[in-house]
C-alpha positions as CSV (number, residue, x, y, z in Angstrom):
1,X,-125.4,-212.0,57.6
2,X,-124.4,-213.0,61.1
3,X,-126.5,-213.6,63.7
4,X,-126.5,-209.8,65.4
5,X,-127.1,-208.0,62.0
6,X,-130.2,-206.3,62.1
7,X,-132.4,-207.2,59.1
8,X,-132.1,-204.1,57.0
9,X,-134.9,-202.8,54.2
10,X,-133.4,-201.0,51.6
11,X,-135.5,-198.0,50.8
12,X,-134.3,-196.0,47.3
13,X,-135.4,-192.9,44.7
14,X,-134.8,-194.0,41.5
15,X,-133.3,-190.5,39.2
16,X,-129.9,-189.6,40.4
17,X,-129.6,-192.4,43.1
18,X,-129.9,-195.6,41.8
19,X,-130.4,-194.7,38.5
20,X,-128.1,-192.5,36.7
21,X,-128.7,-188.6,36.6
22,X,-128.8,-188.4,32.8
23,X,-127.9,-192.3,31.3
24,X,-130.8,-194.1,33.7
25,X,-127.9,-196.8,33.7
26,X,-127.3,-199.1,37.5
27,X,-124.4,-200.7,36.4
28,X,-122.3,-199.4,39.1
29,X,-124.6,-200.1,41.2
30,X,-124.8,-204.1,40.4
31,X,-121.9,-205.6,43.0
32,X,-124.1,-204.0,45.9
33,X,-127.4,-205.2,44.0
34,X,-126.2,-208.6,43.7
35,X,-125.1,-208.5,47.6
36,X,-128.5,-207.3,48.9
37,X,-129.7,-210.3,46.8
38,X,-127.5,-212.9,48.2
39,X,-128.3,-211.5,52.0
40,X,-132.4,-211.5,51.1
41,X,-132.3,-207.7,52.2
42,X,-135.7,-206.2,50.2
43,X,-134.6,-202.9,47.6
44,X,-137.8,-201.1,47.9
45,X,-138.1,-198.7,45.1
46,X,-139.4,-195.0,46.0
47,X,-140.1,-193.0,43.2
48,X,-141.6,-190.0,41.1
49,X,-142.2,-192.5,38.5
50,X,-145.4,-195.1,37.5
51,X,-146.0,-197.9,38.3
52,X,-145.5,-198.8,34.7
53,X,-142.1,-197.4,34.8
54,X,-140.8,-199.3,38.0
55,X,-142.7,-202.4,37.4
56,X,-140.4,-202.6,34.6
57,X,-137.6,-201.5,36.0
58,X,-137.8,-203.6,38.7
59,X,-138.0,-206.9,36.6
60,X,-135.3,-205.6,34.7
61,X,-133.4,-205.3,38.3
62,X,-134.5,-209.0,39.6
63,X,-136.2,-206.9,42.8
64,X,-139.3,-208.9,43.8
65,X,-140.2,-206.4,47.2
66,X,-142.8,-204.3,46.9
67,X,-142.8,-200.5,45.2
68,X,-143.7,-197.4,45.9
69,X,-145.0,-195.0,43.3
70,X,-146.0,-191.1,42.0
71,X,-144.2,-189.7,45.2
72,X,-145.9,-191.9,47.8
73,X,-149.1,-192.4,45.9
74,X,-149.6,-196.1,45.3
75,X,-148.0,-198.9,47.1
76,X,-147.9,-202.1,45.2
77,X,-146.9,-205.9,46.3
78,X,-146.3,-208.2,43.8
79,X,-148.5,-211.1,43.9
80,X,-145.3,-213.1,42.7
81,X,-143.9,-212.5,46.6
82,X,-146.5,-211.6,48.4
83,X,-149.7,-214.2,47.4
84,X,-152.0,-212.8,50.7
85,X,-153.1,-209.3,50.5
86,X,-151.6,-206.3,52.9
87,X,-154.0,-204.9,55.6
88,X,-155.9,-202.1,53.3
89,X,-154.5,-203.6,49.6
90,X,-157.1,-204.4,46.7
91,X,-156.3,-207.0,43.9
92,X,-155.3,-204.8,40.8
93,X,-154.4,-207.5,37.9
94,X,-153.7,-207.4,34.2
95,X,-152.1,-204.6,32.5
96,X,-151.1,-201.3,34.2
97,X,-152.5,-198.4,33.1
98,X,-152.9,-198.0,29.2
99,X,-150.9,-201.0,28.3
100,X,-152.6,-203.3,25.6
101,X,-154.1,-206.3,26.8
102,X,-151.4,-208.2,26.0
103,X,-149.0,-206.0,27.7
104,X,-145.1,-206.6,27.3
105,X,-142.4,-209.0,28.4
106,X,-141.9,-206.7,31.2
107,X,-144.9,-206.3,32.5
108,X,-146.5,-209.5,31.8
109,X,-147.6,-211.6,35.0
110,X,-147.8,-208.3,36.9
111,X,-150.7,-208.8,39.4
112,X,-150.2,-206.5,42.3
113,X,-152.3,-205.7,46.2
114,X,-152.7,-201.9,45.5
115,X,-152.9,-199.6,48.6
116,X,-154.2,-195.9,46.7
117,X,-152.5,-192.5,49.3
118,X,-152.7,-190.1,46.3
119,X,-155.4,-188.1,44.9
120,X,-156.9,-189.4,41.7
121,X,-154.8,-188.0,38.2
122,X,-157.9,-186.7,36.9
123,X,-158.1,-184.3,40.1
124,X,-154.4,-182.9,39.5
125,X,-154.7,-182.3,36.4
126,X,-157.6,-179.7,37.0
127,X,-156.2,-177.9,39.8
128,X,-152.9,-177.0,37.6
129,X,-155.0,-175.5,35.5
130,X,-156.6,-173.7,37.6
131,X,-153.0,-172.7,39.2
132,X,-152.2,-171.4,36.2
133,X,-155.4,-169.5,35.6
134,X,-154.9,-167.9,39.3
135,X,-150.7,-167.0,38.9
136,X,-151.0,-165.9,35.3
137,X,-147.0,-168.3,35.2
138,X,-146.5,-170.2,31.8
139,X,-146.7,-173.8,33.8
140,X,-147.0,-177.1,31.4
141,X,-147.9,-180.2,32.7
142,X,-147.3,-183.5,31.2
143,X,-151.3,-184.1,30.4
144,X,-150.5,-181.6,27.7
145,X,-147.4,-182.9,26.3
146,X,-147.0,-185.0,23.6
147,X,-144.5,-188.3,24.0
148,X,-142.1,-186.6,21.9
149,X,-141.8,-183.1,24.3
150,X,-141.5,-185.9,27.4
151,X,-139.2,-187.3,25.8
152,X,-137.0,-184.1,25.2
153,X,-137.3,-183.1,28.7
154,X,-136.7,-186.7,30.3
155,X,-134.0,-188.1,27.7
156,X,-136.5,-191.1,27.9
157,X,-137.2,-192.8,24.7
158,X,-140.5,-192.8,23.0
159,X,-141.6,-196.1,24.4
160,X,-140.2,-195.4,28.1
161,X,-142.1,-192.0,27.6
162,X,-145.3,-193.3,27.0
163,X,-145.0,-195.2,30.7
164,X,-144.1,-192.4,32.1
165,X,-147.0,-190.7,30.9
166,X,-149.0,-193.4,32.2
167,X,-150.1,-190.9,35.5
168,X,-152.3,-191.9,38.3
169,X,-151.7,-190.0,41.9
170,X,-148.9,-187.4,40.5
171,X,-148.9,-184.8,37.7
172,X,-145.2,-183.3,37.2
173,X,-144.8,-180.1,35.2
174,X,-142.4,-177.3,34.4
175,X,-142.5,-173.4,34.2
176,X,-141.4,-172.2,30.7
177,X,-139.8,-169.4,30.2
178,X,-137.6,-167.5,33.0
179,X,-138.3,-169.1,36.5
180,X,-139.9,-167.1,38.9
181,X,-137.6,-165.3,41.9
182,X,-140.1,-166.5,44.1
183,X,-141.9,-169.9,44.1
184,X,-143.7,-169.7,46.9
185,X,-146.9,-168.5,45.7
186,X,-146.8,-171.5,43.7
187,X,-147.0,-173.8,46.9
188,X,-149.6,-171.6,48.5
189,X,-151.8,-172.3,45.4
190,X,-151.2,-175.8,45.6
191,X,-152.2,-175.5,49.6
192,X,-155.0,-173.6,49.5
193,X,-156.5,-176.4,47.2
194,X,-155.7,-179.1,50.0
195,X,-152.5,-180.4,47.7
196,X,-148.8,-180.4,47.8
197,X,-146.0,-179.3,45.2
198,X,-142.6,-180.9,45.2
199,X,-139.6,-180.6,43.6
200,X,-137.4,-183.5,42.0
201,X,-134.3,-183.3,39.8
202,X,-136.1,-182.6,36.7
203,X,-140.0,-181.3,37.5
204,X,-142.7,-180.0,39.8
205,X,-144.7,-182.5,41.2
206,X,-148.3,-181.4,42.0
207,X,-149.7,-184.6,44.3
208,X,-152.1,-185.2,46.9
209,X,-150.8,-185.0,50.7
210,X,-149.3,-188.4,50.2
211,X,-145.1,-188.7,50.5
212,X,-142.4,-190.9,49.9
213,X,-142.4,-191.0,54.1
214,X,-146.1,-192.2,54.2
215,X,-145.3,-195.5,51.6
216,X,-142.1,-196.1,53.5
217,X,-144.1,-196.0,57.1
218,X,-146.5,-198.2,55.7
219,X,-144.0,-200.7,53.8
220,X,-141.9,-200.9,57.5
221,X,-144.7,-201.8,59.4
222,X,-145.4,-204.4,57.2
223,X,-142.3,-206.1,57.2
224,X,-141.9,-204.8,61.1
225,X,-144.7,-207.4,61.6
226,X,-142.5,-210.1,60.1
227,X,-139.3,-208.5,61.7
228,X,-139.2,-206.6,64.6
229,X,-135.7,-205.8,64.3
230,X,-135.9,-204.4,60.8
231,X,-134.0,-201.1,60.0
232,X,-134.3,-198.8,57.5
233,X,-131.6,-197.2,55.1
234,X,-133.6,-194.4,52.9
235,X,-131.2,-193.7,49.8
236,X,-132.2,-190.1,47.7
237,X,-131.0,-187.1,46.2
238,X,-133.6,-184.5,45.8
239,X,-136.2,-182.4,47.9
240,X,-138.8,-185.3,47.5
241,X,-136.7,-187.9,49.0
242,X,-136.4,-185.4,52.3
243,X,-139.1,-186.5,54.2
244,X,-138.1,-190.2,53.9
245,X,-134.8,-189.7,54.6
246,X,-135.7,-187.7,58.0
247,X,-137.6,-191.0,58.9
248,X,-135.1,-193.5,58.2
249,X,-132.6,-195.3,60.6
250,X,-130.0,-194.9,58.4
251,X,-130.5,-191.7,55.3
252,X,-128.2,-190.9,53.1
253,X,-127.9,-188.5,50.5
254,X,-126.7,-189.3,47.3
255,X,-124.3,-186.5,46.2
256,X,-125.4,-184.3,43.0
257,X,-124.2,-180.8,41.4
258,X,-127.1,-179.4,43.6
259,X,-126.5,-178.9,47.5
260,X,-129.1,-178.1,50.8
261,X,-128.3,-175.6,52.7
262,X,-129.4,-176.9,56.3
263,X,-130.5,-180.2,55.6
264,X,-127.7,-181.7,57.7
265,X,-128.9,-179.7,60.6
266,X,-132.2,-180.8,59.7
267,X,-131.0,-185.0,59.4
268,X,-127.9,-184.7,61.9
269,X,-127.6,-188.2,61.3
270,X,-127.4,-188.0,57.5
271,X,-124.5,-189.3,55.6
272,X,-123.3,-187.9,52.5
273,X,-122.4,-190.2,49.8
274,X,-119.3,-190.1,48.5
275,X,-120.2,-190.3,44.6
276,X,-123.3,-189.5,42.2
277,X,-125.7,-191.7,41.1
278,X,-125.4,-195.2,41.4
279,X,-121.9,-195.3,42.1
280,X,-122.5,-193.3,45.4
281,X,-125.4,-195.8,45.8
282,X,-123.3,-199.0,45.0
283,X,-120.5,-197.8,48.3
284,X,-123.1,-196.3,50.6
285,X,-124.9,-199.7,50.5
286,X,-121.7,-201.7,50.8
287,X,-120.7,-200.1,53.5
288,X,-123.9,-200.2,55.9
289,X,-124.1,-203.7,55.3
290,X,-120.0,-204.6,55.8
291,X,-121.1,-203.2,59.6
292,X,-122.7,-206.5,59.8
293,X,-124.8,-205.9,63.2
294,X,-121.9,-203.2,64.4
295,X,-123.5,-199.6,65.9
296,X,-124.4,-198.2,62.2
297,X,-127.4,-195.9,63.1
298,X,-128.4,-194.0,66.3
């Protein structure tokens, strides 16, 4: 980049942003993968998913910056990058949760500094229940489902559903049946017991407090310490990715068949992509960074 571009972090949901909606393919994402490589700008992944799932994904991406996962729950530097620990991170080596000892090609070598936000799974998984005692709805979560109904519901296959199902800070779940008119005694269940529910493109989420905004803030001011002039671009497409996009430099909404009534009154400076998925991705990227230093945020 030349010497007045800022040096930008690239924060990014996974599901209908950089991943396709329905495929889970990047490939049209790859020529502004490739240029974020060459320029050294960090693609911080900020997801619903595990850690299994985006440590993965992320090898299978070449992306070496750190990740954020279950909504905001964990934060996790690869060792492989960053060989000193993060003010607050713990050592968490070995396999990731429920891999075999010997783990897989993927997720060999995967020695992380763990920072925990969320609420332990165990937890989640209780209050649901309990949710469900107290609303009387038909609500599933993915505790109770067998790899072969995650599978169905996520298009994932059997061995990519079994890391998803690998849940620490984040239990997602669906209401069978007809969805209720009104939702909202759902998320004053989920308050009442000191946790949050939020919505992605295919499930509930119930969580601890924890957000996508709260791994970002804490991500920034890491690299912040290393770059005071670092900006952030914040890439999503759902309700979840709301709260990080408010608190980016740069958000931008990845177009979908869903739309937000408000949220641009909300973000005034949000842009709109002008694609789905990763194609929107691939030219909202491109673009910020063709600026190069130019005004690009306010």
């Amino acid at each position: 980049m030349g010497s007045n571009s800022p040096f930008y972090l690239i924060f990014t949901d996974l599901d209908g942003t950089l991943l396709d909606h329905d495929t889970y393919g990047w490939e049209a994402a790859i020529p502004a993968l490739e240029h974020c490589r060459k320029l050294g700008t960090p693609v911080i992944i900020v997801s619903s998913k595990t850690r299994a799932e985006i440590n993965i994904l992320r090898r299978r991406l070449s992306l070496s910056a750190p990740f954020i996962s279950e909504n905001g729950g964990g934060i996790f530097f690869p060792k492989e990058t960053f060989p000193d620990p993060p003010p607050g991170a713990v050592a968490s080596d070995g396999p990731g949760p429920g891999e075999s000892p010997e783990g897989t090609a993927a997720g060999r070598g995967m020695g992380v500094w763990k920072i925990s936000l969320g609420i332990p799974y165990g937890r989640l998984t209780q209050v649901l229940g309990e949710i469900r005692q107290e609303l009387q709805w038909d609500i599933k979560g993915f505790s109770e489902m067998g790899l072969d109904e995650i599978s169905r519901l996520t298009g994932l296959n059997k061995r990519d559903a079994r890391y998803a199902a690998m849940r620490e800070y984040d239990e997602p779940f669906i209401i069978q049946g007809d969805a209720p008119e009104d939702p909202a005694p759902l998320y004053r269940a989920a308050e009442d017991r000191g946790l949050l529910i939020t919505s992605g493109g295919r499930f509930y989420h119930l969580q601890g407090k924890n957000d996508k905004a709260k791994g970002m803030e804490l991500v920034t001011a890491w690299y912040r310490s290393r770059h005071n002039d670092a900006v952030t671009i914040a890439l999503g497409d759902s309700p979840n990715d709301f709260t990080m996009l408010e608190q980016a430099d740069i958000p931008v909404l990845i177009r979908s068949k869903r739309t937000f009534q408000g949220l641009k009154r909300r973000i005034p400076r949000l842009r709109i992509s002008d694609q789905f998925g990763p194609a929107g991705w691939n030219s909202a990227v491109l673009r910020i960074l063709s600026q190069n230093g130019e005004k690009v945020y306010e």
